[in-house]
VEXROLO-476142 format. One record per atom (N, C-alpha, C): x, y, z; atom name. Coordinates in nm, 2 decimals, padded with zeros to 4 digits. Layout:
! residues N
- X|Y|Z|CA
...
! end
This chain:
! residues 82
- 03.11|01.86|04.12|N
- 02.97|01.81|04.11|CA
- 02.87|01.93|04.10|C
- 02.88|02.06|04.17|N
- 02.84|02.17|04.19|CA
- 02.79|02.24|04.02|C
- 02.90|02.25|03.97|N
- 02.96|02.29|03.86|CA
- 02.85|02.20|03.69|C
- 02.87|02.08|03.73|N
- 02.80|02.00|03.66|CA
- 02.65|01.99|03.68|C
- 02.60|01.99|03.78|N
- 02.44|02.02|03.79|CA
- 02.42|02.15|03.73|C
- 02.47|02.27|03.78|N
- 02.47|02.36|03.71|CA
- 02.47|02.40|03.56|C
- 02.54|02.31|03.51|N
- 02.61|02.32|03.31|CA
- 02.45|02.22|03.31|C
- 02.37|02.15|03.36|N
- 02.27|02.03|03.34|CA
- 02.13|02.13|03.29|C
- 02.13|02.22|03.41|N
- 02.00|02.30|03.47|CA
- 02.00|02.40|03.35|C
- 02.16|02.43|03.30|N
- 02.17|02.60|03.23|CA
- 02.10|02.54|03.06|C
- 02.18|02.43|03.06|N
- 02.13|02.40|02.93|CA
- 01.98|02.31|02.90|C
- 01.95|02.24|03.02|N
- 01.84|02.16|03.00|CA
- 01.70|02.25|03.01|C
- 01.74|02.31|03.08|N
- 01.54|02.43|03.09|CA
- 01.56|02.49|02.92|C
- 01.67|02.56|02.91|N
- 01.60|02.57|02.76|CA
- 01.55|02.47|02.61|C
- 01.61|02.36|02.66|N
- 01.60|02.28|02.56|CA
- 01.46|02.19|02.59|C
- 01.40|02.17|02.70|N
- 01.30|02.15|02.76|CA
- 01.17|02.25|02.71|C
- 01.18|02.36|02.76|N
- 01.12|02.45|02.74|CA
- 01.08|02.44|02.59|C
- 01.22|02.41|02.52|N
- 01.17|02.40|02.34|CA
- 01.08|02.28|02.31|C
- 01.09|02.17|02.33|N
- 01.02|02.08|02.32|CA
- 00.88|02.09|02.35|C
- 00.84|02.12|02.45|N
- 00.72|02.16|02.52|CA
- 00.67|02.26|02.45|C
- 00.70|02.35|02.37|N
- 00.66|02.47|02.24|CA
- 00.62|02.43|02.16|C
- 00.69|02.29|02.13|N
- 00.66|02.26|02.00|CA
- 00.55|02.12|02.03|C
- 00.54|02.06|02.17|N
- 00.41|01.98|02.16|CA
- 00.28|02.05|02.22|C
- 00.30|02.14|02.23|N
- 00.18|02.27|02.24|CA
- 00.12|02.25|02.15|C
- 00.20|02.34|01.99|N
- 00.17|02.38|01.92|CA
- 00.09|02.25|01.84|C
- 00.10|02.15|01.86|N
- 00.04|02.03|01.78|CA
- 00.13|01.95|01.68|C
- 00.06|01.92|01.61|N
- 00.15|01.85|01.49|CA
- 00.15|01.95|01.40|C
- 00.22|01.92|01.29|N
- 00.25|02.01|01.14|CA
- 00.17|01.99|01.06|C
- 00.09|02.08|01.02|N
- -00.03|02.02|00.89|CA
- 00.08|01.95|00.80|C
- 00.01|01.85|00.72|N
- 00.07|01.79|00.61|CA
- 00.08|01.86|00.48|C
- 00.22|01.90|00.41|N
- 00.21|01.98|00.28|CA
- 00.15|01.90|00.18|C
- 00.04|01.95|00.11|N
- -00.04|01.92|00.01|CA
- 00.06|01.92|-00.09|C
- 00.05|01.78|-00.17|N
- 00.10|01.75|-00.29|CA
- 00.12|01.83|-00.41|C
- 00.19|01.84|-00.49|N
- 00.19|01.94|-00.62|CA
- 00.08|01.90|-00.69|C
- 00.04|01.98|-00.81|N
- 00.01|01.91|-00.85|CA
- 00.04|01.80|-00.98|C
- 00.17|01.84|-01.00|N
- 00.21|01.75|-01.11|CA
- 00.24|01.60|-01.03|C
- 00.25|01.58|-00.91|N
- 00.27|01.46|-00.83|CA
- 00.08|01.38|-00.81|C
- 00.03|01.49|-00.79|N
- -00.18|01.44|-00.79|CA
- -00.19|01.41|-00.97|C
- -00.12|01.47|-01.06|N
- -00.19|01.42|-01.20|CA
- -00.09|01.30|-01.20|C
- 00.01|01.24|-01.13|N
- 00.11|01.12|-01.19|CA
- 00.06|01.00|-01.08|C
- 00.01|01.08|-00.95|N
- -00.07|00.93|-00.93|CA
- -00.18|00.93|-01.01|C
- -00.29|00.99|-01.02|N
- -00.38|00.95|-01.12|CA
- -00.35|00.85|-01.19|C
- -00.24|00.86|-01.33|N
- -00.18|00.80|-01.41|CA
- -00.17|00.67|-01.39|C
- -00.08|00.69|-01.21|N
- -00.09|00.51|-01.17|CA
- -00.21|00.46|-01.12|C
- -00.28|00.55|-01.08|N
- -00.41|00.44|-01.05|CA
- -00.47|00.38|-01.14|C
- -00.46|00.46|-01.26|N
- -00.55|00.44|-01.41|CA
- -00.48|00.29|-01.43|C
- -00.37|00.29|-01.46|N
- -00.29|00.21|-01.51|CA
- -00.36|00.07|-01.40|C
- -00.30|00.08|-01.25|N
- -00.36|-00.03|-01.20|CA
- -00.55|-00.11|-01.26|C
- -00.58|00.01|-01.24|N
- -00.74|-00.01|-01.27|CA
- -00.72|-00.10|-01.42|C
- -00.66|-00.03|-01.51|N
- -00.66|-00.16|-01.64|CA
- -00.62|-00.30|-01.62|C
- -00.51|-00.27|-01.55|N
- -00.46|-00.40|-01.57|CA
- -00.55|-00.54|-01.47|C
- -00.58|-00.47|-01.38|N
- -00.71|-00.52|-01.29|CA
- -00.83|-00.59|-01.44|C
- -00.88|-00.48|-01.47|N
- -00.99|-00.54|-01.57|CA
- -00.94|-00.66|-01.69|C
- -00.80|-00.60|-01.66|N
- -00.72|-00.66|-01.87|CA
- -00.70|-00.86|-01.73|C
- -00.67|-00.84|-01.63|N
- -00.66|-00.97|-01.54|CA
- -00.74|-01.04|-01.53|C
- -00.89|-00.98|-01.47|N
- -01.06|-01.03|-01.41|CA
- -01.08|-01.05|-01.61|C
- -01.04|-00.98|-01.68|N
- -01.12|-01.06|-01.80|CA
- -01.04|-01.17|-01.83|C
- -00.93|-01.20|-01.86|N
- -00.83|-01.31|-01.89|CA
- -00.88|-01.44|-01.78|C
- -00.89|-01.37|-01.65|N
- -00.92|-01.48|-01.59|CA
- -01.06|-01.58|-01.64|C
- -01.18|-01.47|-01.64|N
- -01.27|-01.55|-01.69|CA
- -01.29|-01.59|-01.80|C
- -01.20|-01.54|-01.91|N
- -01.23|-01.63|-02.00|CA
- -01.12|-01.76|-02.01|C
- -01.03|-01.78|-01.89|N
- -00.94|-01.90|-01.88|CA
- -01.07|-02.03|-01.81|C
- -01.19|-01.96|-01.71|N
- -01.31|-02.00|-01.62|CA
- -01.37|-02.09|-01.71|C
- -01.42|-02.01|-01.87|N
- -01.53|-02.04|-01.91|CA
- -01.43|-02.14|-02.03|C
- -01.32|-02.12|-02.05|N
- -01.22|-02.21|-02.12|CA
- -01.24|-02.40|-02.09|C
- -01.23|-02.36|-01.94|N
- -01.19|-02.45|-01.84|CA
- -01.36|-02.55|-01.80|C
- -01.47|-02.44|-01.80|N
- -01.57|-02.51|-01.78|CA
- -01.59|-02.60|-01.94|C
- -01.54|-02.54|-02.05|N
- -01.60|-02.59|-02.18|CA
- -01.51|-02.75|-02.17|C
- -01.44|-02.78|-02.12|N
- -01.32|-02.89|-02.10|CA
- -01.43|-03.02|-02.07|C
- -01.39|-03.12|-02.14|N
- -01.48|-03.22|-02.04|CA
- -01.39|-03.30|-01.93|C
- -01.53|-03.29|-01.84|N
- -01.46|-03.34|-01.72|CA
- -01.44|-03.53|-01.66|C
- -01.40|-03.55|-01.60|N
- -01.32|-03.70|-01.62|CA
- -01.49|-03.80|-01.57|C
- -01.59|-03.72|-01.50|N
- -01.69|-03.77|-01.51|CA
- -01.76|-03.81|-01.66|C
- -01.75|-03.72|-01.71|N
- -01.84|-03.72|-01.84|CA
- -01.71|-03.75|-01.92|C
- -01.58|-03.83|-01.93|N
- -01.51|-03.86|-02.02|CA
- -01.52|-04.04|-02.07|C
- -01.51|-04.01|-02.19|N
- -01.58|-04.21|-02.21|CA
- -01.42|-04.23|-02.28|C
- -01.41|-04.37|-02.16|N
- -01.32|-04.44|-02.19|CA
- -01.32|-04.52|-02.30|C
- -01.22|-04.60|-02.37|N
- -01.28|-04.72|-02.45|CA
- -01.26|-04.82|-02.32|C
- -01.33|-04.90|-02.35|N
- -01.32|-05.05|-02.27|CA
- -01.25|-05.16|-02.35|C
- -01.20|-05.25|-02.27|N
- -01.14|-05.39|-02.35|CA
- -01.26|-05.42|-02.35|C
- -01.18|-05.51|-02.49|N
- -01.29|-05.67|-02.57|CA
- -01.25|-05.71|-02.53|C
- -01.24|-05.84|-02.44|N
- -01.22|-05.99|-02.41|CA
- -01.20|-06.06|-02.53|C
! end
């Protein structure tokens, strides 16, 4: 038992000690992007952004498609002749 608290103590203060070094020291700055990875999102945002506008236009002109439609109020039935 002697023996084993001892092997606990010998190894756990150093490994303690490390830990505690390294939440001192703070976090790790974040490594800035290449740049060939900043010009390929670019690329994809571009790409989102069209397809956004190439959608918002399709949609409105499916809007103004849909408004030109007549609607069942203003649709004339025929009626029976008796």
């Amino acid at each position: 038992m002697f023996f084993t608290t001892v092997a606990i103590i010998a190894l756990g203060i150093p490994i303690i000690r490390a830990f505690t070094k390294r939440f001192e020291r703070g976090p790790a700055a974040p490594a800035l992007p290449s740049p060939e990875i900043v010009a390929r999102l670019e690329r994809i945002e571009q790409a989102v952004e069209r397809s956004r506008s190439k959608s918002s236009a399709s949609r409105s002109r499916s809007v103004s498609r849909r408004s030109s439609w007549p609607s069942r109020r203003n649709a004339v039935f025929p009626t029976r002749v008796p």
